[in-house]
KOLVO-600569 format. One record per residue (C-alpha): x, y, z; residue number from 0; residue in three letters. Coordinates in pm, whole numbers, plus 50000, padded with zeros to 5 digits. Each point is the difference from the previous one (the first is absolute). Layout:
X,Y,Z,NUM,Ala
...
This chain:
04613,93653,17564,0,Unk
49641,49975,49932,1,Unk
49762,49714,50043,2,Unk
49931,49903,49643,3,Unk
50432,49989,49925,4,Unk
49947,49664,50212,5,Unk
49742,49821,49943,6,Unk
50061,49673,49871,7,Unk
50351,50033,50220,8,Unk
49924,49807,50306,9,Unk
49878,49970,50365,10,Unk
50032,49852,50320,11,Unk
50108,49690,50022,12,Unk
50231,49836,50202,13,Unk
50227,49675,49970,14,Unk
49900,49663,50192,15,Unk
50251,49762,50135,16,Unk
49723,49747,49915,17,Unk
50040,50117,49624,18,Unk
50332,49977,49933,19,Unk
50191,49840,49712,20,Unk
49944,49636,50101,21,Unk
49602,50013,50031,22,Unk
49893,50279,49818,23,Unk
50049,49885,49641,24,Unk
49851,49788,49808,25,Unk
50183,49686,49833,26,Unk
50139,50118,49643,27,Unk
49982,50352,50153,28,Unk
50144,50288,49720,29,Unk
50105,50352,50028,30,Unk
49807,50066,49723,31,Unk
49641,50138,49880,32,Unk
49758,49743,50039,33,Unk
49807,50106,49680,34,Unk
50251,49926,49782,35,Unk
49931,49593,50084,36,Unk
49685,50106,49784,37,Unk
50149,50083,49675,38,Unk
50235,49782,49869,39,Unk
50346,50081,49804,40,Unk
49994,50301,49792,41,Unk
49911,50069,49645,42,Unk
50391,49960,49824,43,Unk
50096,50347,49954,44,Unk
50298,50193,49798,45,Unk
50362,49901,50176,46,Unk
50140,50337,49877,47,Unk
49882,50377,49926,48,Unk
50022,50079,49601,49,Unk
50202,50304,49870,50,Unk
49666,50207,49945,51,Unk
49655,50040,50119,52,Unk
49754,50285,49933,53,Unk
49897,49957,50385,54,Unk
50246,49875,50280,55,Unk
49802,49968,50331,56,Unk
50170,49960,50341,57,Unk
49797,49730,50214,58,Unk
49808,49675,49910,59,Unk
49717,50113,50289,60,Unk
49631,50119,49972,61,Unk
50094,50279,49891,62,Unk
50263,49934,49706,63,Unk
49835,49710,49855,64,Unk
49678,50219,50022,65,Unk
50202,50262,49811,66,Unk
50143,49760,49742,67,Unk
49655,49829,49922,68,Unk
49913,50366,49868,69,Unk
50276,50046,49788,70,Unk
50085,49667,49899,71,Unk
49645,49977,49820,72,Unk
50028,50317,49882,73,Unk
50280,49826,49766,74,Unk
50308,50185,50234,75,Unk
50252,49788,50027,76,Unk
50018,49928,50341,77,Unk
50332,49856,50265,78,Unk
49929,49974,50346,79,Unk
50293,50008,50216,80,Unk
49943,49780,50362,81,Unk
50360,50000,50239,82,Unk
49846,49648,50134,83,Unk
49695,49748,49921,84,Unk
49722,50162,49806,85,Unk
49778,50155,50251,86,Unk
50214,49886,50275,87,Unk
49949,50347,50177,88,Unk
49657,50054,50184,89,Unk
49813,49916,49741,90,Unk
49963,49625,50065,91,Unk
50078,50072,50432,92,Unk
49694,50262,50074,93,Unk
49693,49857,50163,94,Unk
49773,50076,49724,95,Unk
49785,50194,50156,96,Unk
49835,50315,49786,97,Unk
49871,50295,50124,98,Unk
49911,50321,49855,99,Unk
50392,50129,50008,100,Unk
50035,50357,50118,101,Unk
50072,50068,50378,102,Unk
49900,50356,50055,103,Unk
49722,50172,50078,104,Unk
49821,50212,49661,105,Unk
50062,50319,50273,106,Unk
50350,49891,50067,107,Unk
50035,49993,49637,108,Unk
49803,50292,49939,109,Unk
50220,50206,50252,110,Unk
50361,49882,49811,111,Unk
49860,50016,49612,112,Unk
49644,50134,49994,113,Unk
49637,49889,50023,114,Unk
49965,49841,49575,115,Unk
50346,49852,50020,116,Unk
49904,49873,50311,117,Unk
49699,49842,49940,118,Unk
50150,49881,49663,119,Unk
50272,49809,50208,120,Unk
49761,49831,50203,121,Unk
49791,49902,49733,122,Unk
50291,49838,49803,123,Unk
50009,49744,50319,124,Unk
49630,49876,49881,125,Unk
50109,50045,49665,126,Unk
50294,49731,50054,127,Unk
49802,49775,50259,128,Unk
49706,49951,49685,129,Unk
50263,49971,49742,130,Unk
50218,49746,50112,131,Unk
49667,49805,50037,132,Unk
49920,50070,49637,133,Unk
50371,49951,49884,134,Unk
49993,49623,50187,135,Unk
49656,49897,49816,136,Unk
50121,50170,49694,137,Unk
50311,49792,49954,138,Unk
49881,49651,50141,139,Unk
50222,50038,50282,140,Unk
49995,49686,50255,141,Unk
50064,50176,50269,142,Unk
49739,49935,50244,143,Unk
49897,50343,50012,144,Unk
49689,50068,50222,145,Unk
49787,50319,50190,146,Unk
50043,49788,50312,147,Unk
49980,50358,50183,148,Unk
50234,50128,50250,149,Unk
49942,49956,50372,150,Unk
50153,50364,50254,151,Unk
50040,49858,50325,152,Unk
50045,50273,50226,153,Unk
50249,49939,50292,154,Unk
49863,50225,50273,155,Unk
49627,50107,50086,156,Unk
50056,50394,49901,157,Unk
50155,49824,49641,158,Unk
49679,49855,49945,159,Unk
49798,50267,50051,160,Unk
50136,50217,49758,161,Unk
49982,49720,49771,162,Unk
49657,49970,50061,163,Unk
49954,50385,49982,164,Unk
50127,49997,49658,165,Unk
49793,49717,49870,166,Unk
49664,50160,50136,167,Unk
50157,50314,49770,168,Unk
50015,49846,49704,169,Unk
50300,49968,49785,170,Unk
50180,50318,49913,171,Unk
50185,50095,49675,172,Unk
50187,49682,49903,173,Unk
49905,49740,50276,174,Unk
49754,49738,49970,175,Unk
49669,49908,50197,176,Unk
50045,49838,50327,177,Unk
49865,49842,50247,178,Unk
50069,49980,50413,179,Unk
50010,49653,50187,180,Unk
49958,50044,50357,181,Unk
50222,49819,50277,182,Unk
49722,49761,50060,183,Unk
49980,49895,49647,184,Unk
50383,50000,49852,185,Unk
49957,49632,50030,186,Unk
49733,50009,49719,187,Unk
50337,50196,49820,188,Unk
50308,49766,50175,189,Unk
50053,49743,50241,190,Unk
50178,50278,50315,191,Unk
49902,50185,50268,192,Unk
50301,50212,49951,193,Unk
49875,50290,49851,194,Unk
49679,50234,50068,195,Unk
49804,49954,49672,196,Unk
50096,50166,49640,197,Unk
49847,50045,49676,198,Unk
49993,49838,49723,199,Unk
50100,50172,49644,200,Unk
49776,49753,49770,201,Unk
50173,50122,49660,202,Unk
50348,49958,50064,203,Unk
50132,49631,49865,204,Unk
50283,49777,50011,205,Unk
50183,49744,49734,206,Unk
50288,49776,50021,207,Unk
50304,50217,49954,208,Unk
50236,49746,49817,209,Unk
49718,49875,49744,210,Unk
49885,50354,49926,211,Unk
50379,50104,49972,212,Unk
50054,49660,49778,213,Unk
49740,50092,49794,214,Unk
50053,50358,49903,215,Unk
50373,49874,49911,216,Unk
49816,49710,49733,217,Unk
49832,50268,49812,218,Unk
50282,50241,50010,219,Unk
50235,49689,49848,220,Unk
49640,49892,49793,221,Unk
50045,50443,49847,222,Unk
50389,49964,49857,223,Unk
50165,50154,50275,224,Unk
50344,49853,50146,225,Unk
49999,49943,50374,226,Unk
50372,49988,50119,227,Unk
50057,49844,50376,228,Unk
50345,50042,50184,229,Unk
50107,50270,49745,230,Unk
49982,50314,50239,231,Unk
50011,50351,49819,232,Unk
50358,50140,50133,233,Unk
49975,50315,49850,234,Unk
49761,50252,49806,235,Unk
50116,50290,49741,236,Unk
49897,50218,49850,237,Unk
50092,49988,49593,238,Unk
49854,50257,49811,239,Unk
49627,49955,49999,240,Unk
50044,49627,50096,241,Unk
50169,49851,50314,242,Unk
50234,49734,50051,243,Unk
49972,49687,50219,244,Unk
50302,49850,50153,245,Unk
49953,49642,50100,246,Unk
50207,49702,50076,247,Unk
49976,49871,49639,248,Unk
50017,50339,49845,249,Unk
49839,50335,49917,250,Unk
49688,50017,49844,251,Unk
49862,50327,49863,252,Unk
49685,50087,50024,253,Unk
49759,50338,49922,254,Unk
49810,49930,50316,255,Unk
50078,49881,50346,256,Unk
49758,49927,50282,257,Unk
50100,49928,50375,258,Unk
49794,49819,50202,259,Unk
50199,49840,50258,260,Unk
49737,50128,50343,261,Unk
50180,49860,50286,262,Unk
50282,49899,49814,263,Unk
50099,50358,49883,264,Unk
50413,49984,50024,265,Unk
50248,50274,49919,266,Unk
49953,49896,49641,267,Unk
49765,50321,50028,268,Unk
50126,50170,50291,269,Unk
49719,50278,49915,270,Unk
49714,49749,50069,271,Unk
50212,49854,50269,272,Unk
49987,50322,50217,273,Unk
49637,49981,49953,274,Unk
49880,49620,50141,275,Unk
50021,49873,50282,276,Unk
50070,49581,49995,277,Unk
49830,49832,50269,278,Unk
50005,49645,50086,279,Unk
49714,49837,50027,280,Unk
49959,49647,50120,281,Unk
49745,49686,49972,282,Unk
49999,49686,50130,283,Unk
49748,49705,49865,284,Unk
49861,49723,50223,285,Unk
50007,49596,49979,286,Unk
49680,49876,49832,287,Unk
49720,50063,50287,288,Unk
49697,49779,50000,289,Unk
49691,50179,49824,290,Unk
49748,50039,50346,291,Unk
50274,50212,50095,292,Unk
50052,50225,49742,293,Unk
49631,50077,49983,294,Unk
50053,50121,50354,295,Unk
50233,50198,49974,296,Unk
49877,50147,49637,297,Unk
49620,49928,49946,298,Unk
49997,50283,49755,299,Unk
50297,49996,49838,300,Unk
50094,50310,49993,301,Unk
50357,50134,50001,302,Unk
50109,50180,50337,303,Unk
50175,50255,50135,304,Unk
49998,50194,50288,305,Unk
50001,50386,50174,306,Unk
50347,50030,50162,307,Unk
50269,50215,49910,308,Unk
50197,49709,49879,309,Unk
49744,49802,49890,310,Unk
49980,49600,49882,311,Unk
49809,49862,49742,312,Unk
49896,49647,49919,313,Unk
49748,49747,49809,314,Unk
49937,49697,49932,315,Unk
50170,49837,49670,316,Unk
49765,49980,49736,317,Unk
49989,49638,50028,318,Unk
49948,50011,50390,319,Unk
50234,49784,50097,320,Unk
50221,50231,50174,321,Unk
50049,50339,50181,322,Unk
50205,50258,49840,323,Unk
50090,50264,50306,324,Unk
50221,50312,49861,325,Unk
50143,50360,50162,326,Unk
50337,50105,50159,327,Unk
50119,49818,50329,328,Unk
50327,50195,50016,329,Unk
50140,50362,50036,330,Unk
50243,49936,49742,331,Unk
50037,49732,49720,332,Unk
50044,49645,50090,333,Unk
49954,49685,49796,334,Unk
49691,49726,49921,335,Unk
50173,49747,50259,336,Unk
49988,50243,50297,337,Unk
49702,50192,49943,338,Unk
49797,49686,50021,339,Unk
49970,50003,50286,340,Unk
49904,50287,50043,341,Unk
49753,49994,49802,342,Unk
49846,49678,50077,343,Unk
49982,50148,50442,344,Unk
49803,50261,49838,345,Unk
49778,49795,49827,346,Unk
49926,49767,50296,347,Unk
49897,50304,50149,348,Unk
49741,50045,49779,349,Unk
49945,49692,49995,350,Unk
50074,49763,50298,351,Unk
49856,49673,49807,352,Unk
50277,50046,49769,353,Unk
50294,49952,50294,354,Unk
50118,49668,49892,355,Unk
49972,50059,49635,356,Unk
50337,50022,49778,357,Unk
50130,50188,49781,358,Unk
50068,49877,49613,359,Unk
50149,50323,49880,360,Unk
50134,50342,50147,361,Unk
50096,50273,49704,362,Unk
50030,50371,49946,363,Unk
49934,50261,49733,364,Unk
50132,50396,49986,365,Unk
49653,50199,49956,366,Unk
50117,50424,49908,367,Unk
49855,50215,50178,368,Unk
49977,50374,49965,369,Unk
50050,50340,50175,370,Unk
49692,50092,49903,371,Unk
49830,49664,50041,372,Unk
49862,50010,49603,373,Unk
50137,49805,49741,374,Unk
50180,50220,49742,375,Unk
50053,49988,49609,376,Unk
50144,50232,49761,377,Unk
50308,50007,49750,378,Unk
50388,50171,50172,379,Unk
50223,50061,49685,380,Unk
49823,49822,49774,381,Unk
49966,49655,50211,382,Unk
49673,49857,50118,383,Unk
49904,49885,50321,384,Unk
49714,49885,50224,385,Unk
50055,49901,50350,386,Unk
49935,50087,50428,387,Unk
49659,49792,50001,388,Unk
50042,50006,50395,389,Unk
49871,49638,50080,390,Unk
49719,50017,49764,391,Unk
50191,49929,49663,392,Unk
49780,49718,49863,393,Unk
49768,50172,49805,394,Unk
50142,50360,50006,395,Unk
50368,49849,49854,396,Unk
49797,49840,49790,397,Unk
49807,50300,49825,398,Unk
50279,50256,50026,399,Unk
50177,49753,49804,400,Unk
49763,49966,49725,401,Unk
49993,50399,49994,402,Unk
50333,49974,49988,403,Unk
50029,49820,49676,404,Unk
49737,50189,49850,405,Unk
50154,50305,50088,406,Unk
50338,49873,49780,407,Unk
49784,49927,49736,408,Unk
49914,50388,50008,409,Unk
49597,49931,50099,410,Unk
49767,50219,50171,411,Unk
49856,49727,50184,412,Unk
50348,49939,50193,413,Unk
49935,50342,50206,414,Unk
49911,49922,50360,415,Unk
49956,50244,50260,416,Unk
50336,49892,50185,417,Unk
50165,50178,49719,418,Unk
50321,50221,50089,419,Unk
49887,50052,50318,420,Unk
50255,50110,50226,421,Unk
50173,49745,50076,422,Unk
50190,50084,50357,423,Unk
50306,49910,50183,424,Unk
50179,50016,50300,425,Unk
50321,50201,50092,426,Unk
50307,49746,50047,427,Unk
49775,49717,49902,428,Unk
50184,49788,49728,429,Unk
49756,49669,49935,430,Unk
50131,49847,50367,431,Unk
49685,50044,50284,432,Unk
50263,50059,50289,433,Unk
49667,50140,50153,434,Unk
49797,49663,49946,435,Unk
50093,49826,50297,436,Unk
49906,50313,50266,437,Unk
49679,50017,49873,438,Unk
49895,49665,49965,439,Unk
50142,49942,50406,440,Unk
49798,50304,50131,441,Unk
49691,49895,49801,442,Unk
50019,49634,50085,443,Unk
50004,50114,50363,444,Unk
49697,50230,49964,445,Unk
49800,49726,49867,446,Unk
50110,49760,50227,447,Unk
49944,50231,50297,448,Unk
49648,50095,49804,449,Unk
49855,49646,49995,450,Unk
50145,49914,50353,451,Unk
49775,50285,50161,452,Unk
49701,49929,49777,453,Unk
49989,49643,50125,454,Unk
50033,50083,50309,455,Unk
49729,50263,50001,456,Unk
49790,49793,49780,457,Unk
50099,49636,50007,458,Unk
């Protein structure tokens, strides 16, 4: 498995005896994502799907709300469909970080599906990075969206250098400017001496996942269309030119359906299914720290992530009163309570002044990732989707679902270059990663083994 199929999937951390489950959490310590404690109870929403909708869209995420906001003001009468809470997927557990979206190379992408399309792809990564920015100011969202920039820490000497090698190059198709931080000034950057300098990606941005999510599902409420939660779509038909929805409370028939259930994808379209990967991804979210030491540890700001295989990611909340430390601490799926610590050994090691600090909250989120490592939309007998934003879904899930709903509406504008693109599987591969948990293992070890000999070489 390739690099970019795990980033935002975890490291090398180890569990403490020191951390265990009497003195690592917090008092009032939840299982749950700590941006939720930002938004409140939900908008009241519809308790059960109608008979008939012009558009039936699978997934209350960025992507279907984004989907529904097009169609729903476009006077289509609009049902989304959520199995749980509204947006109770990734959508309110990411880490809000926003990058530019698309993982490979233009001459990977070049090689697979030619030099335009190629550049095209890439481009649609800016493309979705500046609209989401235009999209938040736009609609009045309170989402405390910001270009804090993103910070590259590289993890080894020889990491850095091609980091630096491809800042002094300029930014290729589809990337953004950056700039290298040397060793001896990371701490100008963030408050370790664990890694050997980085660069910093000024344009990419970050907002509070919950609010942003909270907001997009006012104005899709504010546009006429029903929201549905704990009414899962059990079934989809096909009836003449129009499908039919099974759910708990009935069938509704509809002339268009859109799926956009990501990391979430279930044998409810075992098509898509074959063609995502679910990975876990998991956060935890600090006590309150006091100010001084936040400012060490982020004078800039920025968001963070980092150049191992299985890399970690992490920021301050927008508020700055805690930590929020995210990636994959296991070879295969655990839960919040036991990858806390886990998570919270790694962080220490980036941070030693954090040892005694608690944790308030430990969660998880499926990301989809791809075997191609690009996000893919199209339409398979007749049915929409959007989906496999591998890690980088905030913006990208985002746009792809606006295209998405433009695209029902039968508009030019909702062509993107990830259009029917093929969209590849694996032999014996049925929605279940049996091959997650060998991967992650060997490339936790190489990065362990990686930054043992490049501290010891380097100090």
């Amino acid at each position: 498995m390739s690099q970019s199929v795990l980033e935002g999937a975890g490291g090398l951390a180890r569990p403490r005896e020191a951390a265990g489950a009497g003195s690592l959490f917090a008092p009032g310590f939840r299982e749950t994502s700590a941006w939720l404690d930002d938004v409140g109870p939900p908008p009241p929403m519809a308790s059960a799907a109608p008979a008939a909708a012009d558009v039936v869209v699978i997934g209350s995420g960025y992507t279907g709300l984004n989907a529904a906001l097009e169609t729903a003001r476009a006077g289509r009468h609009t049902v989304v469909l959520e199995a749980g809470d509204a947006g109770g997927g990734c959508s309110t557990r990411n880490g809000g970080q926003i990058s530019t979206s698309v993982k490979p190379e233009v001459e990977a992408l070049a090689r697979r599906h030619g030099q335009a399309r190629a550049e095209a792809v890439r481009q649609a990564g800016l493309d979705a990075l500046d609209w989401i920015e235009t999209l938040v100011a736009r609609e009045g969202l309170d989402c405390d969206f910001a270009k804090t920039g993103r910070f590259h820490a590289a993890h080894t000497p020889a990491a850095y250098e091609a980091l630096a090698r491809s800042a002094e190059a300029g930014p290729k198709c589809g990337a953004v400017e950056a700039a290298a931080v040397p060793r001896a000034e990371i701490r100008s950057e963030l408050g370790t001496d664990l890694y050997f300098g980085g660069v910093v990606y000024a344009r990419h941005a970050a907002l509070h996942p919950a609010k942003y999510h909270r907001g997009l599902l006012e104005r899709v409420l504010a546009a006429g269309a029903e929201v549905v939660p704990h009414t899962a779509a059990l079934a989809i038909e096909r009836d003449g030119r129009a499908f039919r929805v099974a759910t708990p409370s009935g069938e509704i028939r509809a002339r268009d359906v859109v799926v956009a259930t990501n990391g979430y994808t279930s044998a409810l379209t075992p098509w898509l299914r074959r063609r995502v990967i679910p990975i876990g991804s998991y956060i935890i979210a600090t006590e309150p720290l006091e100010p001084a030491l936040m400012d060490r540890l982020f004078p800039t700001g920025r968001v963070t992530s980092d150049t191992r295989k299985v890399v970690y990611y992490f920021r301050a909340s927008p508020d700055r009163r805690r930590v929020v430390f995210g990636g994959r601490v296991a070879a295969a799926e655990t839960d919040p309570r036991a990858s806390a610590p886990l998570l919270h050994a790694e962080l220490t090691r980036i941070f030693p002044e954090l040892a005694g600090t608690k944790v308030s909250h430990s969660w998880l989120g499926f990301v989809a990732y791809t075997f191609d490592e690009i996000a893919h939309t199209g339409c398979h007998e007749g049915i929409h989707y959007a989906m496999g934003y591998c890690g980088s879904g905030v913006s990208m899930a985002s746009f792809l679902g606006m295209r998405m709903g433009q695209k029902v509406l039968g508009l030019k504008e909702g062509r993107t270059p990830f259009d029917d693109l093929p969209f590849p599987t694996r032999p014996l591969y049925h929605g279940r990663p049996w091959f997650l948990p060998a991967a992650v293992a060997f490339y936790r070890w190489r990065d362990a083994r990686e930054l043992r000999r490049a501290h010891a070489a380097h100090g």
